[in-house]
C-alpha positions in Angstrom: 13.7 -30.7 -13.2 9.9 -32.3 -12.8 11.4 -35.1 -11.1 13.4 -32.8 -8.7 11.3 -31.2 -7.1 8.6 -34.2 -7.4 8.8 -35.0 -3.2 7.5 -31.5 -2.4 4.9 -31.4 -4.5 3.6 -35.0 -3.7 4.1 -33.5 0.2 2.1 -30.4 -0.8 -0.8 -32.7 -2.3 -1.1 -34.6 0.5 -1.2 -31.9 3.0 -3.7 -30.3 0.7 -6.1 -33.1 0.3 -5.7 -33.6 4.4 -7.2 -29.9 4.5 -9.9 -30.6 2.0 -11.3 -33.7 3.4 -11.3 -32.4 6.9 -12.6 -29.0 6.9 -15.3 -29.4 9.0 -13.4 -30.5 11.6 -10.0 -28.3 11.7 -8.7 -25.8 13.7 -6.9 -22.6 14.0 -3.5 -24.6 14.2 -3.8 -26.9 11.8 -4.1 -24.3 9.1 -1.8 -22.1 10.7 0.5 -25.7 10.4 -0.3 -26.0 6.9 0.5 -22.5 6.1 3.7 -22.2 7.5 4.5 -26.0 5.5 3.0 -24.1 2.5 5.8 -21.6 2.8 8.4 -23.9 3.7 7.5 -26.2 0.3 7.7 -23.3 -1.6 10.8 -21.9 -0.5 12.4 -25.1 -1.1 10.9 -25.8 -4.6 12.4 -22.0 -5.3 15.7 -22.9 -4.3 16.1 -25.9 -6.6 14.8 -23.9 -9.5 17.0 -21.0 -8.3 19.9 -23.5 -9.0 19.2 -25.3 -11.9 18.6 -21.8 -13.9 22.4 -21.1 -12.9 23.1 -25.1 -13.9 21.4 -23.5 -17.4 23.5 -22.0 -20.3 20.1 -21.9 -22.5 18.0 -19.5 -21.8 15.2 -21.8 -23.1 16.1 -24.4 -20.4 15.7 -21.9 -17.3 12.6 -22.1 -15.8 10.2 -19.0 -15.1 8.8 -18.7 -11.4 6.3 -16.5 -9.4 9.2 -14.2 -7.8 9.9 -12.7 -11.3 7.1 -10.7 -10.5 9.2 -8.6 -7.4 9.9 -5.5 -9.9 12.9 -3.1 -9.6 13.0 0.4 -11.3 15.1 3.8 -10.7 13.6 7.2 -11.7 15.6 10.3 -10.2 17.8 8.2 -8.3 15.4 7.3 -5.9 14.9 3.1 -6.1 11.4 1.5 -6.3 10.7 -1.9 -5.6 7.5 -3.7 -5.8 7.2 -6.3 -3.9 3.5 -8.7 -5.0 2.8 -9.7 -1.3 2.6 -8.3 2.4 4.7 -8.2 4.8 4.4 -10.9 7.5 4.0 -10.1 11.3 6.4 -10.4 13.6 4.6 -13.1 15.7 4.0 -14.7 12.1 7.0 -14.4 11.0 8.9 -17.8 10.0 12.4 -18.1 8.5 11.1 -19.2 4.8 9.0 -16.1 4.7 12.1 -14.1 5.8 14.2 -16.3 3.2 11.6 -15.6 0.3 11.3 -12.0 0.7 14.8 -11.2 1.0 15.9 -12.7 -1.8 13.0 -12.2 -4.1 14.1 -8.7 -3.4 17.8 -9.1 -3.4 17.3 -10.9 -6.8 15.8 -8.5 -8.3 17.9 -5.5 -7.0 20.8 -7.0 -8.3 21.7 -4.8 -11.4 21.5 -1.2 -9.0 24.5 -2.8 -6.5 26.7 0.3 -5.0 23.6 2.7 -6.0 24.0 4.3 -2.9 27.5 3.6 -1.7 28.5 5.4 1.9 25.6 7.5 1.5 22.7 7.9 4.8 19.9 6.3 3.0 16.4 6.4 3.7 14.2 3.8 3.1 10.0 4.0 2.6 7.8 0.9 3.4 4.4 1.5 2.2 2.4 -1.9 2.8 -1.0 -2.1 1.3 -3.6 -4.3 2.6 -7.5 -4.6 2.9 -7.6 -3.8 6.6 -8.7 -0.9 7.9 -6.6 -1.6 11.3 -3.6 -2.7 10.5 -0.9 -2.4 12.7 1.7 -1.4 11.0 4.5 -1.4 13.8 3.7 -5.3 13.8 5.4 -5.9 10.0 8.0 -7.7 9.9 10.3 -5.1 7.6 13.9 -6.8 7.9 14.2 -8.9 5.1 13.5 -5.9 2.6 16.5 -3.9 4.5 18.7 -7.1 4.1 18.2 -7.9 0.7 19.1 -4.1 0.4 22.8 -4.9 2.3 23.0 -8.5 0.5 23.4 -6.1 -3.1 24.9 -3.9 -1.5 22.4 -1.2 -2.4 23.1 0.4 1.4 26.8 -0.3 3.1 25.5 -1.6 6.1 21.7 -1.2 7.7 23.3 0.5 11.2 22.4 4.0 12.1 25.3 5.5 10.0 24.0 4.1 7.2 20.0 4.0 6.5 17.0 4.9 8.4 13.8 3.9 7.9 9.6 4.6 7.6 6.9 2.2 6.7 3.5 2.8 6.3 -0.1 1.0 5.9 -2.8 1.8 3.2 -5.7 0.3 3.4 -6.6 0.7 -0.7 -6.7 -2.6 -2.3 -8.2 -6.3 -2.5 -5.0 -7.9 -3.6 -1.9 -6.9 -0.9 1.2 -5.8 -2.0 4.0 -4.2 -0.5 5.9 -0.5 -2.3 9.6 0.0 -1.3 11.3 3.2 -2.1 15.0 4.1 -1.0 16.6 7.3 -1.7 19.4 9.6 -0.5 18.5 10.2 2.9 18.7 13.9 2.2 15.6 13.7 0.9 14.3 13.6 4.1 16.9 14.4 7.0 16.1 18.7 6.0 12.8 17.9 7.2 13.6 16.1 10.5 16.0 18.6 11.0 13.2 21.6 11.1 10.8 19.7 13.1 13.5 19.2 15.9 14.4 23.1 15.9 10.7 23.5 16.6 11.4 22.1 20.2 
């Protein structure tokens, strides 16, 4: 396994050491380069691991990563999903981000498929950041919705079928993003009562 995914990390060093011998001298774009090549390498190196554990009948042979740490749990059969980074912004937003995300979160979803069936479901985005002006309207919240559909959590993510509300804290050092879905009953009484005040 070392020696597959040898290229990327040898690609990774180099665009690495590029950064740290020339940081007097870079720009904007050139770490905005290496960032997004960051996120590309590491998709990629997640996908070969991703198939050699399924290669794997040991358990001992599989191989641990950093997206074990996206967290499912149902209490009350609303969903929670913790999800150890933010959410990128739209005019950030490039497909191995989308692709990590989605199925970090599809992944670990996995054992609640159906939970909600034909059912309107609502889904909560709370994104937590240091920033006391984050936009929220700017996070990129599709590839949460879509791992949600790839398990089949929700039917389908058209009107029918799910709505949606995220929300920005700013209340820690280390971001991290909180997804809750639930029957959508839980909140549809309530929308319902502010539109007969009108």
């Amino acid at each position: 396994m070392q020696q597959i995914i040898l290229p990327e990390l040898e690609q990774l060093k180099k665009q690495t050491d590029f950064i740290i011998n020339n940081k007097d001298i870079l720009e904007n774009k050139d770490i905005e380069k290496y960032l997004r090549d960051l996120e590309k390498i590491r998709y990629e190196i997640f996908n070969k691991i991703k198939i050699n554990n399924k290669e794997k009948m040991n358990e001992n042979e599989k191989i641990n990563y950093i997206n074990n740490s996206y967290k499912a749990t149902l209490v009350n059969d609303i969903l929670k999903i913790y999800i150890p980074e933010t959410l990128p912004k739209f005019k950030n937003i490039s497909n191995y981000a989308y692709k990590n995300i989605m199925i970090s979160t599809a992944e670990c979803v996995k054992k609640y498929s159906g939970l909600f069936k034909d059912n309107l479901t609502f889904v909560l985005i709370i994104v937590h950041e240091k920033q006391c002006n984050m936009d929220i309207d700017n996070k990129y919240v599709k590839p949460i919705i879509d791992a949600l559909v790839l398990q089949n959590i929700i039917k389908d993510d058209n009107i029918n079928n799910m709505f949606y509300l995220a929300q920005g804290k700013n209340d820690t050092k280390k971001p991290f993003t909180e997804v809750f879905v639930m029957n959508g009953e839980y909140i549809t009484g309530w929308i319902e009562k502010v539109q007969k005040m009108f």
